[in-house]
CHARMM internal coordinates of N, CA and C (Angstrom, degrees):
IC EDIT
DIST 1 N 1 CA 1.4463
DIST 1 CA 1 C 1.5252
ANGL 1 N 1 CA 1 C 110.71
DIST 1 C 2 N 1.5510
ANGL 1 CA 1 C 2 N 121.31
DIHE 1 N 1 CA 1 C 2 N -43.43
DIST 2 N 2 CA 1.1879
ANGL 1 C 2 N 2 CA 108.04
DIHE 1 CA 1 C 2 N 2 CA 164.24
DIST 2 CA 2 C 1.1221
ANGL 2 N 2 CA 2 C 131.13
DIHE 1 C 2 N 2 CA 2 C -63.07
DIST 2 C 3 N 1.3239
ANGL 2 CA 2 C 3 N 128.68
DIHE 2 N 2 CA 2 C 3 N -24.22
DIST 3 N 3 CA 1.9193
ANGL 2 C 3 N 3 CA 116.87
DIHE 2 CA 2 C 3 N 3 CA 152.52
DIST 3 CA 3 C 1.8084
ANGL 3 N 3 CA 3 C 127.00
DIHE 2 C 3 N 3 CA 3 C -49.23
DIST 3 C 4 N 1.5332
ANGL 3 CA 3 C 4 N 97.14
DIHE 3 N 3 CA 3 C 4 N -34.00
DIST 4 N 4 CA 1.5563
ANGL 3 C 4 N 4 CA 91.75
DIHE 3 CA 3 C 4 N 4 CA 164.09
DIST 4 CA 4 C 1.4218
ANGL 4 N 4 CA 4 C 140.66
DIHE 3 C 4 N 4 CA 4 C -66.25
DIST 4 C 5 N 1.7479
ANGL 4 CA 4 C 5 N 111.55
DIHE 4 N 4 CA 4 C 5 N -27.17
DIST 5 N 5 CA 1.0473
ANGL 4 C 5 N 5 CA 143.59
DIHE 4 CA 4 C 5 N 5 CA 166.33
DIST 5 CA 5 C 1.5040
ANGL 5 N 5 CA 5 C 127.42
DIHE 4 C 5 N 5 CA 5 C -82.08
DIST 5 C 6 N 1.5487
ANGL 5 CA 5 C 6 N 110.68
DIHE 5 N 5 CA 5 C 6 N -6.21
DIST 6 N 6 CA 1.3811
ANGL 5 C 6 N 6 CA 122.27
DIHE 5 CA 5 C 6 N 6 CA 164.65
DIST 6 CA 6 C 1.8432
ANGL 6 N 6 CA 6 C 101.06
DIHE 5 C 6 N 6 CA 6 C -105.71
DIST 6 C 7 N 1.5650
ANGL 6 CA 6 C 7 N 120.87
DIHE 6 N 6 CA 6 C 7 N -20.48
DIST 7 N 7 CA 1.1266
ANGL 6 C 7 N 7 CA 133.52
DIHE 6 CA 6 C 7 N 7 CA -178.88
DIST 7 CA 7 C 1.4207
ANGL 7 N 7 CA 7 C 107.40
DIHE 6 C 7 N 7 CA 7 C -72.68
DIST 7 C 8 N 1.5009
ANGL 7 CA 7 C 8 N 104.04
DIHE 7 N 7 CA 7 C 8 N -43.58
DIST 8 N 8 CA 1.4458
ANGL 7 C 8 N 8 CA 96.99
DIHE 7 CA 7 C 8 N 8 CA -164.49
DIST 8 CA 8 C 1.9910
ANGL 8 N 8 CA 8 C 108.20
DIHE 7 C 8 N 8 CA 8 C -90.33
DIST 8 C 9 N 1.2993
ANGL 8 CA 8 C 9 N 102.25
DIHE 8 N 8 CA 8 C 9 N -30.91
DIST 9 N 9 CA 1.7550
ANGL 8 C 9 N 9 CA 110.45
DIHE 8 CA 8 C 9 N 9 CA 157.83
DIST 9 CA 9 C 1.6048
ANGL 9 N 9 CA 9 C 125.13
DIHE 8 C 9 N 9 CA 9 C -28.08
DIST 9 C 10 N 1.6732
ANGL 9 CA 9 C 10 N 92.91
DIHE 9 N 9 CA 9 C 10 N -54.48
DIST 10 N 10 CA 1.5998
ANGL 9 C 10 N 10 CA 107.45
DIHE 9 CA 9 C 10 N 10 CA -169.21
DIST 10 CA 10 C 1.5707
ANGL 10 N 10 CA 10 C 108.68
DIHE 9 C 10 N 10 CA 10 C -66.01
DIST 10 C 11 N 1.3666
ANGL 10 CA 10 C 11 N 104.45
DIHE 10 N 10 CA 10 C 11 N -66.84
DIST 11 N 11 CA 1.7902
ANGL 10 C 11 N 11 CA 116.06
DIHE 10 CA 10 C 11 N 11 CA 151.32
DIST 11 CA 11 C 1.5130
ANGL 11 N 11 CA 11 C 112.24
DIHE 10 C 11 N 11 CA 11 C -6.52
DIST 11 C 12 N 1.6046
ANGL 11 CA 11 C 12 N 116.44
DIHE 11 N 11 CA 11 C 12 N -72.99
DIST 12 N 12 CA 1.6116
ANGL 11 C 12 N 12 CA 112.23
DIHE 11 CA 11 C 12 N 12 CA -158.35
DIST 12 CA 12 C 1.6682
ANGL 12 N 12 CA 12 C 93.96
DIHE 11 C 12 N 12 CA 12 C -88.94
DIST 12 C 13 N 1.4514
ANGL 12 CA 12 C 13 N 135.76
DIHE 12 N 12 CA 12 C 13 N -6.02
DIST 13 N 13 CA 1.6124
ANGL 12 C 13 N 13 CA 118.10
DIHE 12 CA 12 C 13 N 13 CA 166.62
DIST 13 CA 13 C 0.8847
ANGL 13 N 13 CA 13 C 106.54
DIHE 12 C 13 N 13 CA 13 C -74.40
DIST 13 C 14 N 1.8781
ANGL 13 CA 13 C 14 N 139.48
DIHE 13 N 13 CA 13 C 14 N -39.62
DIST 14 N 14 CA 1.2403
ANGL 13 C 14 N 14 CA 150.47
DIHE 13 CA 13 C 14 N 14 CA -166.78
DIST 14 CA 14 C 1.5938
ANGL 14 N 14 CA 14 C 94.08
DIHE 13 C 14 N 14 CA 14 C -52.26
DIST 14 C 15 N 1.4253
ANGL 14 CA 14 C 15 N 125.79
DIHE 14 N 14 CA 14 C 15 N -61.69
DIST 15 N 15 CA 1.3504
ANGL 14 C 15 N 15 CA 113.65
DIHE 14 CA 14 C 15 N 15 CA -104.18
DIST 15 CA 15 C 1.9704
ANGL 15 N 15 CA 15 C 59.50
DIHE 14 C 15 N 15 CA 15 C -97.09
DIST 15 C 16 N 1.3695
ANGL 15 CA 15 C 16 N 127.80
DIHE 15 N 15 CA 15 C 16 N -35.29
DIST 16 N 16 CA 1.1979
ANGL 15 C 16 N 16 CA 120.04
DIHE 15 CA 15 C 16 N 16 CA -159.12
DIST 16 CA 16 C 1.6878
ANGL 16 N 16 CA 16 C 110.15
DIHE 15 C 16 N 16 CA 16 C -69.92
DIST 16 C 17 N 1.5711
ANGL 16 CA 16 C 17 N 111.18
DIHE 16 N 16 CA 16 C 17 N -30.17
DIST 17 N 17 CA 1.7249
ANGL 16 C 17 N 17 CA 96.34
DIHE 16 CA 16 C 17 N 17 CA 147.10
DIST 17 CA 17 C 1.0521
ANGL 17 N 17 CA 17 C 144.45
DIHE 16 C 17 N 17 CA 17 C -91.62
DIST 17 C 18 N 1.8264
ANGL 17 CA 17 C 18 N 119.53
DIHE 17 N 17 CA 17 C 18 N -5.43
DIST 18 N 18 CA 1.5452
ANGL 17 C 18 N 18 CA 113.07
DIHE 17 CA 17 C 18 N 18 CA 149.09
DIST 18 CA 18 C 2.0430
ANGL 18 N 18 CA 18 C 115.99
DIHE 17 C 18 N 18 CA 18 C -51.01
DIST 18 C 19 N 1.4923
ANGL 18 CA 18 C 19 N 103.11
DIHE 18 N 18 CA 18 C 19 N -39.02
DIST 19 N 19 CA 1.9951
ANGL 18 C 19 N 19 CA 82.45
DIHE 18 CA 18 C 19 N 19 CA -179.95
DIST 19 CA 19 C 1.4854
ANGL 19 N 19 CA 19 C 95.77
DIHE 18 C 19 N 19 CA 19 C -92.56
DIST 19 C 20 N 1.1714
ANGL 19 CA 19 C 20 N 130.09
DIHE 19 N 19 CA 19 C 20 N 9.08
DIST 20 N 20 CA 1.6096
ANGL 19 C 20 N 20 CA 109.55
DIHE 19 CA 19 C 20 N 20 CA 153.94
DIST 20 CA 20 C 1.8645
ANGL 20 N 20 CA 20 C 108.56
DIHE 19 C 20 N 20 CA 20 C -73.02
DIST 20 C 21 N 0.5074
ANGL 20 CA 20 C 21 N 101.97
DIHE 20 N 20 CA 20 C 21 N -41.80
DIST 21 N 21 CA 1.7345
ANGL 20 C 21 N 21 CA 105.58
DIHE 20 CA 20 C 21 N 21 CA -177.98
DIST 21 CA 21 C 1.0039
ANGL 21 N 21 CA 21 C 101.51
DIHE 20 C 21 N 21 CA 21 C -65.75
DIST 21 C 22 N 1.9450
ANGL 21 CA 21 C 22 N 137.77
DIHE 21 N 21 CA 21 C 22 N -59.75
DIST 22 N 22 CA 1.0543
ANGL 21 C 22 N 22 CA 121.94
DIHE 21 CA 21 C 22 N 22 CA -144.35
DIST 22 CA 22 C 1.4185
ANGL 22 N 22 CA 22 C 102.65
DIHE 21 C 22 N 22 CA 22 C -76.81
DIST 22 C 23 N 1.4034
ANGL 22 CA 22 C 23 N 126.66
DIHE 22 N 22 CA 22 C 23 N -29.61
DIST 23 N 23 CA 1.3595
ANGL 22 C 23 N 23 CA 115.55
DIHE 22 CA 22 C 23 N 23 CA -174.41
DIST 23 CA 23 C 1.5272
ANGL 23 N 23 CA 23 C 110.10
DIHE 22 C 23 N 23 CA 23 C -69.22
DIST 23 C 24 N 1.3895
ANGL 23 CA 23 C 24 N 105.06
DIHE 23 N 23 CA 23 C 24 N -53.87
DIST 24 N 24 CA 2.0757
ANGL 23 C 24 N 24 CA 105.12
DIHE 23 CA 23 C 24 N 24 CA -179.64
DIST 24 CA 24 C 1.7704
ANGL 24 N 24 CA 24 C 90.93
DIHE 23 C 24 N 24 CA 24 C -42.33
DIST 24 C 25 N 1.5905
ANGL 24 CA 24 C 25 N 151.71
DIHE 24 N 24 CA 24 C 25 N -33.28
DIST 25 N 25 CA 1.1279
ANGL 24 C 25 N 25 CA 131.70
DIHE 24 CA 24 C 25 N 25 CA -136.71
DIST 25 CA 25 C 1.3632
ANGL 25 N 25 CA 25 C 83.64
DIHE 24 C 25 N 25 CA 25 C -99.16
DIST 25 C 26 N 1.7754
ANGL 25 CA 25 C 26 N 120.59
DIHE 25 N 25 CA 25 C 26 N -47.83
DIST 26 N 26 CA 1.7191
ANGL 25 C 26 N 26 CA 115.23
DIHE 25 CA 25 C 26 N 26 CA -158.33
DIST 26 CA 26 C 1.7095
ANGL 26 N 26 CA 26 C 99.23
DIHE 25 C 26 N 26 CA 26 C -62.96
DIST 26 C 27 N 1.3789
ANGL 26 CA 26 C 27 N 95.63
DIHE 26 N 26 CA 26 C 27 N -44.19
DIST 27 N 27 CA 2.0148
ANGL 26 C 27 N 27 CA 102.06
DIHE 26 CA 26 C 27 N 27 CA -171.13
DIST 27 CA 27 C 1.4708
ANGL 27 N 27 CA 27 C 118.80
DIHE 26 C 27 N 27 CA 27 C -54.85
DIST 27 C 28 N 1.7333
ANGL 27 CA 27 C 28 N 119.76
DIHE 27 N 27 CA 27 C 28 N -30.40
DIST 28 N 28 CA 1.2302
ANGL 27 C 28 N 28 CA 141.40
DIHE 27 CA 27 C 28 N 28 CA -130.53
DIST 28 CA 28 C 2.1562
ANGL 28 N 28 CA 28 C 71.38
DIHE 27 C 28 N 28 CA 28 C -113.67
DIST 28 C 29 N 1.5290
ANGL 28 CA 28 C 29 N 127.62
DIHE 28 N 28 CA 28 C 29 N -44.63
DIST 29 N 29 CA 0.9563
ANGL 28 C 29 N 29 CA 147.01
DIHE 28 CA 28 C 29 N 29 CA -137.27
DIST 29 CA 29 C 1.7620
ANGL 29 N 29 CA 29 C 83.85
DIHE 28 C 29 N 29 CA 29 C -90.68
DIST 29 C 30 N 1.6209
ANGL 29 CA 29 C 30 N 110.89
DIHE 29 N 29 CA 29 C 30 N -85.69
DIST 30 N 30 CA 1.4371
ANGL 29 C 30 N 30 CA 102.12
DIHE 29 CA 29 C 30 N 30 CA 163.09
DIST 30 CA 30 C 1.0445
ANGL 30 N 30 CA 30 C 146.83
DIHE 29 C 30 N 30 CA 30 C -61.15
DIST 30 C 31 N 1.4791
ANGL 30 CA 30 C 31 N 120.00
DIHE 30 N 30 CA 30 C 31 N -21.44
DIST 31 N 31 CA 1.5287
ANGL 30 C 31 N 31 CA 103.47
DIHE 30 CA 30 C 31 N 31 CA -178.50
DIST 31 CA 31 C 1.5965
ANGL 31 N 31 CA 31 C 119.42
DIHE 30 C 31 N 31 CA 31 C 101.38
DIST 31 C 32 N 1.3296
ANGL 31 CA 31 C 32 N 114.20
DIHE 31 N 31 CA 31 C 32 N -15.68
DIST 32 N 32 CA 1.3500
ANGL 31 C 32 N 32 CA 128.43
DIHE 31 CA 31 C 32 N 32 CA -163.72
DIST 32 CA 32 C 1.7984
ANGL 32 N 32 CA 32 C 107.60
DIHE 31 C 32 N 32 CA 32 C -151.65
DIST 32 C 33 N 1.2136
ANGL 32 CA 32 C 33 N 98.15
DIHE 32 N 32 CA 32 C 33 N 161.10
DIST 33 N 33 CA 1.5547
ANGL 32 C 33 N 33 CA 98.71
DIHE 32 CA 32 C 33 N 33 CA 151.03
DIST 33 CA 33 C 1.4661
ANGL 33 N 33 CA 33 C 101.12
DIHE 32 C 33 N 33 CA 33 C -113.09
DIST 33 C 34 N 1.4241
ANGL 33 CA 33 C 34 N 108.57
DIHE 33 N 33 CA 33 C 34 N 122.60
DIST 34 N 34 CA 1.5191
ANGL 33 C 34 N 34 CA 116.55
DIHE 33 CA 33 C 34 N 34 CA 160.99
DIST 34 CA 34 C 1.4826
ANGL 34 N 34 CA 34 C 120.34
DIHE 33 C 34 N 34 CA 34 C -114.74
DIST 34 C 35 N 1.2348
ANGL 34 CA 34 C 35 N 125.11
DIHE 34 N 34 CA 34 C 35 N -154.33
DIST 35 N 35 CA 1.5987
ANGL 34 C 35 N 35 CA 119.38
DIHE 34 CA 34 C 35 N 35 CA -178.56
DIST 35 CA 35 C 1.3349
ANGL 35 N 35 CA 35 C 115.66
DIHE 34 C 35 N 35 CA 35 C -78.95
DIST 35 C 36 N 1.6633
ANGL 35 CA 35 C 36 N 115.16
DIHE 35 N 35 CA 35 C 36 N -25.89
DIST 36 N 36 CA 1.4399
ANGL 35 C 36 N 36 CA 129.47
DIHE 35 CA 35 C 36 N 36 CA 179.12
DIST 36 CA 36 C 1.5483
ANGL 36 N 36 CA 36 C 110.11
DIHE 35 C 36 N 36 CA 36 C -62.01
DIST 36 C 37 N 1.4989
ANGL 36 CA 36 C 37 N 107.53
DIHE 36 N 36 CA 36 C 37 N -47.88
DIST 37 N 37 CA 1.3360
ANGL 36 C 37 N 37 CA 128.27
DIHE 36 CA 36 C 37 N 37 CA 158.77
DIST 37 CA 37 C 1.3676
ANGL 37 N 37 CA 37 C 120.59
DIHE 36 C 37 N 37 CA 37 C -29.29
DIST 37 C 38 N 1.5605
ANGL 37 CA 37 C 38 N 111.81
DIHE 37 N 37 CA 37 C 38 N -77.00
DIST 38 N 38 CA 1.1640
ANGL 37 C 38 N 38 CA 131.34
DIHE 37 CA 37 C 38 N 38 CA -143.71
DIST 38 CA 38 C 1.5584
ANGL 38 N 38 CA 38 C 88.44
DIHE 37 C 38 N 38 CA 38 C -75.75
DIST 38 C 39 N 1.2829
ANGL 38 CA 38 C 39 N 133.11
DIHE 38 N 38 CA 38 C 39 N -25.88
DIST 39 N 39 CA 1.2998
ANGL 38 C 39 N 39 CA 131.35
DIHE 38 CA 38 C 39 N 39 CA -176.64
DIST 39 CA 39 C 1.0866
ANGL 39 N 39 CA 39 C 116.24
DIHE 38 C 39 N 39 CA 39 C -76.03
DIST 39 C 40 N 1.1223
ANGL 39 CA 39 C 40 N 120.11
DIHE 39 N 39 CA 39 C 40 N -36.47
DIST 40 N 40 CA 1.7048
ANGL 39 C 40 N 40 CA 129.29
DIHE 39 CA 39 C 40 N 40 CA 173.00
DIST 40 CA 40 C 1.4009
ANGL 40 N 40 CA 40 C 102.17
DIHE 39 C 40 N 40 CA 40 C -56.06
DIST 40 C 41 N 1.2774
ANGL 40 CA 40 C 41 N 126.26
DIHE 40 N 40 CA 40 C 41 N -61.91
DIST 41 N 41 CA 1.0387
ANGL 40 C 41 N 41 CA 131.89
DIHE 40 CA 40 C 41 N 41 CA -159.48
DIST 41 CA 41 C 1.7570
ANGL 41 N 41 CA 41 C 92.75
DIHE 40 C 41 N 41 CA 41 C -75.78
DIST 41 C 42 N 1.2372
ANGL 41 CA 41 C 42 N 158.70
DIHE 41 N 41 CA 41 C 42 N -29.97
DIST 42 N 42 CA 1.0335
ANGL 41 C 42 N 42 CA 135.67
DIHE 41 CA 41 C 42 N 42 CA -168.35
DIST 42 CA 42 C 1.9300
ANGL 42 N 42 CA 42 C 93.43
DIHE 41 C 42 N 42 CA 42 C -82.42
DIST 42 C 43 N 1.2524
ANGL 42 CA 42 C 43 N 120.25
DIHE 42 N 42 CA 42 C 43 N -26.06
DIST 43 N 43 CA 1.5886
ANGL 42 C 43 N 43 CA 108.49
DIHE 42 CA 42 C 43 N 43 CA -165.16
DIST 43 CA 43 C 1.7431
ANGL 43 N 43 CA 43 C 86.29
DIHE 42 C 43 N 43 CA 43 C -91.90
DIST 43 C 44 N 1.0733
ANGL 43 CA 43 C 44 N 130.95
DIHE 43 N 43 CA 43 C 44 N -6.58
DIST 44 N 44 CA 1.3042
ANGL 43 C 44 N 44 CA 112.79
DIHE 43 CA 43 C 44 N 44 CA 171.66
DIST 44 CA 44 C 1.8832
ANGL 44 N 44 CA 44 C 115.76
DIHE 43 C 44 N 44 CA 44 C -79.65
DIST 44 C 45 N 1.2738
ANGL 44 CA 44 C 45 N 88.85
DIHE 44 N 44 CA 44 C 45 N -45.73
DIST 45 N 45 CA 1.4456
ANGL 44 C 45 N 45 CA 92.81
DIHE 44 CA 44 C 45 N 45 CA 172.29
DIST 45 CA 45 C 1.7445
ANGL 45 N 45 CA 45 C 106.45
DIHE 44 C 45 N 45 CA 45 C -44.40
DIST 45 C 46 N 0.9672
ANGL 45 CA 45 C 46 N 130.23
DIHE 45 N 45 CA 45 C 46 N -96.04
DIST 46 N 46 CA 1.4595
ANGL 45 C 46 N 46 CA 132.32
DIHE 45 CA 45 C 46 N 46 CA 148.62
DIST 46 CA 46 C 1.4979
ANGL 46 N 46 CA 46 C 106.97
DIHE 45 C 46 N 46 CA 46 C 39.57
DIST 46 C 47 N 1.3146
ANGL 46 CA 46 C 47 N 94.60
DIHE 46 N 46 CA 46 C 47 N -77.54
DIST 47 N 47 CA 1.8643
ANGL 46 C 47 N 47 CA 119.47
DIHE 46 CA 46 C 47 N 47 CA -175.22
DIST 47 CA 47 C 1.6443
ANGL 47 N 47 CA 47 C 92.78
DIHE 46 C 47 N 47 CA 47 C -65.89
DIST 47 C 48 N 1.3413
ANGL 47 CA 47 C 48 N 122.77
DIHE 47 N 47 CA 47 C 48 N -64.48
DIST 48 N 48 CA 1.7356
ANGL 47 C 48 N 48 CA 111.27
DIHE 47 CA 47 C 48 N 48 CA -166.42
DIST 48 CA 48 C 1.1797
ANGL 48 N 48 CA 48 C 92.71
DIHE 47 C 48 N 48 CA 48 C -38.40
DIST 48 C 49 N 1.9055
ANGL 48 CA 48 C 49 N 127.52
DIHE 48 N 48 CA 48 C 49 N -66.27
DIST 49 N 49 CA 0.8904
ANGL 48 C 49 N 49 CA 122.69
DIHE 48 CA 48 C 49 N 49 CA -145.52
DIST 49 CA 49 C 1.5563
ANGL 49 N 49 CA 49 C 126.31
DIHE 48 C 49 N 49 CA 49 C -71.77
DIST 49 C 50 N 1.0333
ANGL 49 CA 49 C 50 N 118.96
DIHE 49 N 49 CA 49 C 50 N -24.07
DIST 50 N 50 CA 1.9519
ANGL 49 C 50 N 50 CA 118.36
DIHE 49 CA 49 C 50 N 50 CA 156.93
DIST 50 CA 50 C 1.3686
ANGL 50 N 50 CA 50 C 95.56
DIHE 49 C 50 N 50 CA 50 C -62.90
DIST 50 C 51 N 1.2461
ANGL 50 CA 50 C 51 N 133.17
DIHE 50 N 50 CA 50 C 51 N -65.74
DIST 51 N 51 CA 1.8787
ANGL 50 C 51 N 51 CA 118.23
DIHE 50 CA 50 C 51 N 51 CA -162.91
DIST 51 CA 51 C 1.4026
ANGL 51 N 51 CA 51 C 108.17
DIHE 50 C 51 N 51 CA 51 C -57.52
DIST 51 C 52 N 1.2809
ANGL 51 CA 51 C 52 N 133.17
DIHE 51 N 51 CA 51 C 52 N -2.10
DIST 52 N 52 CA 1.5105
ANGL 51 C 52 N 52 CA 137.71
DIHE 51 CA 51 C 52 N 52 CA 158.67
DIST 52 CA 52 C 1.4512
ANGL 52 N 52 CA 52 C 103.58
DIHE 51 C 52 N 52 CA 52 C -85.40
DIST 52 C 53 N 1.6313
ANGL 52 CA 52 C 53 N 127.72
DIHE 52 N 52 CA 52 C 53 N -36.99
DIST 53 N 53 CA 1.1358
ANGL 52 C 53 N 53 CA 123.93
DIHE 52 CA 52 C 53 N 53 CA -176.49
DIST 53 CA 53 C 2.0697
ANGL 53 N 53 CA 53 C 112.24
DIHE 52 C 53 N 53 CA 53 C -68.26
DIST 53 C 54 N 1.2388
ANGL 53 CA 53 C 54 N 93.72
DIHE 53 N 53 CA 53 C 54 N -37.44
DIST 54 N 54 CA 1.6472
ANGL 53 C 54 N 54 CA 110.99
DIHE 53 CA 53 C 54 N 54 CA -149.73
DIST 54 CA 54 C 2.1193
ANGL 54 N 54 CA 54 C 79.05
DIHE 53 C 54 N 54 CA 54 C -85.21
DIST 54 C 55 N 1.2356
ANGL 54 CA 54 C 55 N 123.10
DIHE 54 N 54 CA 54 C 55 N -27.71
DIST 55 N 55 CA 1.6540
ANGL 54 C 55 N 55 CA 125.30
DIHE 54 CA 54 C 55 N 55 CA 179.47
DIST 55 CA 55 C 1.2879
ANGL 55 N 55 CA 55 C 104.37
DIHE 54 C 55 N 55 CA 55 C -67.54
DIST 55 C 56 N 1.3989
ANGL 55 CA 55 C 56 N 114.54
DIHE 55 N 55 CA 55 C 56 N -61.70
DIST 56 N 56 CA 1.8590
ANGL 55 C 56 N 56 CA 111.86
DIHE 55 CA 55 C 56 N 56 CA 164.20
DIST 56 CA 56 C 1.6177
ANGL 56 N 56 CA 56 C 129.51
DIHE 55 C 56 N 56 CA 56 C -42.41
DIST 56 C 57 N 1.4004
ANGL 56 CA 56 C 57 N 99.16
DIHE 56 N 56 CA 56 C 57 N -62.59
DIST 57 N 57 CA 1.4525
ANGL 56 C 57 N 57 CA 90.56
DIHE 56 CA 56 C 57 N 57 CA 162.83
DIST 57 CA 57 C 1.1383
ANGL 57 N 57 CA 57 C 146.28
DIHE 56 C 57 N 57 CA 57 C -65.64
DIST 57 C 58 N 1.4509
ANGL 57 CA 57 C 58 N 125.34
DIHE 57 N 57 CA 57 C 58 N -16.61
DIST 58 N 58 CA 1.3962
ANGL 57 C 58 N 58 CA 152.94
DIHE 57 CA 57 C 58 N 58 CA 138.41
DIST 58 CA 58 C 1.8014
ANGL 58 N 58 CA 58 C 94.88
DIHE 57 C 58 N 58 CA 58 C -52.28
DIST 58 C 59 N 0.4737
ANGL 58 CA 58 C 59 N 111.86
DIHE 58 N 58 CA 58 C 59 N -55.02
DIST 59 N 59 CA 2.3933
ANGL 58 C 59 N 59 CA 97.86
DIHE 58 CA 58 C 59 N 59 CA 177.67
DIST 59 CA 59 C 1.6017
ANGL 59 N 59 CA 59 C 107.34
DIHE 58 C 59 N 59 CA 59 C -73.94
DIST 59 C 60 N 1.2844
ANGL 59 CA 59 C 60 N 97.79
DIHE 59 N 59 CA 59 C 60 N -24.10
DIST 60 N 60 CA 1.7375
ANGL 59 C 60 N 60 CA 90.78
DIHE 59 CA 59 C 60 N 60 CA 171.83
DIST 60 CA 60 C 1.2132
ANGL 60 N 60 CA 60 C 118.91
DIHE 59 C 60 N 60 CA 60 C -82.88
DIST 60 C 61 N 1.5398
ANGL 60 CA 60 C 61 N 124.28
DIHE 60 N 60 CA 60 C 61 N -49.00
DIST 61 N 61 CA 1.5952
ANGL 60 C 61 N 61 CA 119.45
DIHE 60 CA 60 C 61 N 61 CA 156.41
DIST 61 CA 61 C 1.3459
ANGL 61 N 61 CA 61 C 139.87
DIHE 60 C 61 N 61 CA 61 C -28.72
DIST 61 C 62 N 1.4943
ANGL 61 CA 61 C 62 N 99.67
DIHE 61 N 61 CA 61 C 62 N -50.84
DIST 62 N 62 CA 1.0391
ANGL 61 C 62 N 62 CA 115.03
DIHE 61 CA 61 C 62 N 62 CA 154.25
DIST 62 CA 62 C 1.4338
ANGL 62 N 62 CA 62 C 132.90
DIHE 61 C 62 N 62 CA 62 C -22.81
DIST 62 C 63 N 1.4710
ANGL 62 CA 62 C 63 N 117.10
DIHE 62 N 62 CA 62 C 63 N -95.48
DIST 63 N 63 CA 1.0728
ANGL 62 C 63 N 63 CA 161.83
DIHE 62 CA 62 C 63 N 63 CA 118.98
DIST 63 CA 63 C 1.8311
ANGL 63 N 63 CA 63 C 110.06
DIHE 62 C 63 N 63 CA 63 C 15.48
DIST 63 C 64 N 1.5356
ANGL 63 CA 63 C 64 N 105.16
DIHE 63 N 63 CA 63 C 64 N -51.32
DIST 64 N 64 CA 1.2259
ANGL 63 C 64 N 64 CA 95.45
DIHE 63 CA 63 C 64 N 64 CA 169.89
DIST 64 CA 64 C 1.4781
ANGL 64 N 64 CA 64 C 132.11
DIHE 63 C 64 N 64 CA 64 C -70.99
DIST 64 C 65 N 1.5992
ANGL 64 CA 64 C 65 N 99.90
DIHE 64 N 64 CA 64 C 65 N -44.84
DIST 65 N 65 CA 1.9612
ANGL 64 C 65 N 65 CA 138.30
DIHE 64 CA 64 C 65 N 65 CA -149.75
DIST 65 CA 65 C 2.3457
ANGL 65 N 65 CA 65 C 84.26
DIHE 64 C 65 N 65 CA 65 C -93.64
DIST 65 C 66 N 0.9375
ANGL 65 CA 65 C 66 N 118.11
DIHE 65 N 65 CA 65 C 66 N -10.16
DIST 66 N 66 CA 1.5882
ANGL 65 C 66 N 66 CA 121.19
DIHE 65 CA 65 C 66 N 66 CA -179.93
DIST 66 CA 66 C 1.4551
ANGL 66 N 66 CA 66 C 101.19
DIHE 65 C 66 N 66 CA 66 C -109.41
DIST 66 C 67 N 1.4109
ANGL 66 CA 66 C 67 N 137.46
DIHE 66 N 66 CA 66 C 67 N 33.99
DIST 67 N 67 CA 1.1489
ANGL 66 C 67 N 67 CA 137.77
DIHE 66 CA 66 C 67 N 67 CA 153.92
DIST 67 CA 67 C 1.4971
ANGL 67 N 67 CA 67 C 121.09
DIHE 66 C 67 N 67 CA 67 C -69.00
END
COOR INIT
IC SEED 1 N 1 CA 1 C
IC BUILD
């Protein structure tokens, strides 16, 4: 169980610096924030926000199954 909980950890840091990148890349890419933009960035948020979810629960697994 603690491989799932180090499995599922790695997962939600990943995914929270793949939409760190993708936005510096679209913004860095146009030049602007436009609507094309602004959309990315709302479905990225989205994504940070489960890989913050899937990091917690991955510390709770943890945490439990290491008693």
């Amino acid at each position: 169980m603690e491989f799932i909980g180090q499995t599922i950890q790695v997962i939600g840091e990943v995914m929270i610096g793949i939409t760190a990148i993708m936005v510096h890349r679209r913004v860095w890419k146009e030049h602007k924030i436009n609507p094309l933009v602004y959309k990315e960035m709302q479905r990225e948020q989205i994504i940070g926000i489960l890989g913050i979810i899937l990091l917690v629960a991955g510390y709770i697994i943890q945490i439990i199954f290491n008693k």
